[in-house]
C-alpha positions in Angstrom: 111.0 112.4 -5.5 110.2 115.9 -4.9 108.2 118.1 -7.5 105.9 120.6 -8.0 103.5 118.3 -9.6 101.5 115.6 -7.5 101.0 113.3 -10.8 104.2 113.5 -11.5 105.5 112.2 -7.9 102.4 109.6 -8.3 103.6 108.3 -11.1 107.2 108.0 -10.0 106.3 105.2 -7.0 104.5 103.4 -10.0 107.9 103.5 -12.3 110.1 102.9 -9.2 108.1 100.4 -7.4 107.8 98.0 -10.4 111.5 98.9 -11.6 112.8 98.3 -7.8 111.7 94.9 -6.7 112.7 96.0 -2.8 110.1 99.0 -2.8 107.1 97.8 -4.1 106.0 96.0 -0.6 106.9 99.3 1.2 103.9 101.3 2.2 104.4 105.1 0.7 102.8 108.5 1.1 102.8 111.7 -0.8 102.9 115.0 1.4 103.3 118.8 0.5 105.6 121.5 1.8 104.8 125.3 1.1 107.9 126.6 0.1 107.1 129.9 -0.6 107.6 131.7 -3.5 108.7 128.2 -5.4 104.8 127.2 -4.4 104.0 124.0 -3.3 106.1 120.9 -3.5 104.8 117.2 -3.5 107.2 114.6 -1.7 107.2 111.3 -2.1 108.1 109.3 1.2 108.3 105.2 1.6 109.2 102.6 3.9 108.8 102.0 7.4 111.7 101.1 9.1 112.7 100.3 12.7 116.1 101.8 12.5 117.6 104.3 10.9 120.0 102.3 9.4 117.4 100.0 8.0 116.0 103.2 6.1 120.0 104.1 5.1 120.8 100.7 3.9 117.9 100.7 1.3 118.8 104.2 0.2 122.4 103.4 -0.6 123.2 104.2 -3.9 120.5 106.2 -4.5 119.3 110.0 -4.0 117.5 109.3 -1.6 117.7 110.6 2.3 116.2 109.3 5.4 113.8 111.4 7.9 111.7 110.6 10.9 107.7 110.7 10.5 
């Protein structure tokens, strides 16, 4: 989840954890990224995996993409 408002990617981990049995034991973050003239964009990051195939497994499926802390 990406999105120019932090409630609104707040309030996505809620929906998603408690839809999404898996996720809700992850651990999760919310950073920002100055994008310039589209402002400032919250992202919502989870998980902790030791491969990155752990972290590619889970996001099968989904829209989701895998990235190194």
């Amino acid at each position: 989840m990406s999105s120019p408002n932090k409630a609104a990617v707040e309030k996505s981990w809620k929906t998603m954890s408690a839809k999404y049995k898996i996720l809700s034991g992850l651990p999760h973050e919310v950073s920002s990224v100055d994008l310039g003239a589209k402002g400032t964009y919250y992202r919502l990051k989870a998980g902790s995996f030791a491969t990155k195939a752990e972290a590619a497994a889970l996001a099968a499926g989904g829209s989701c993409f895998t990235a190194r802390k």
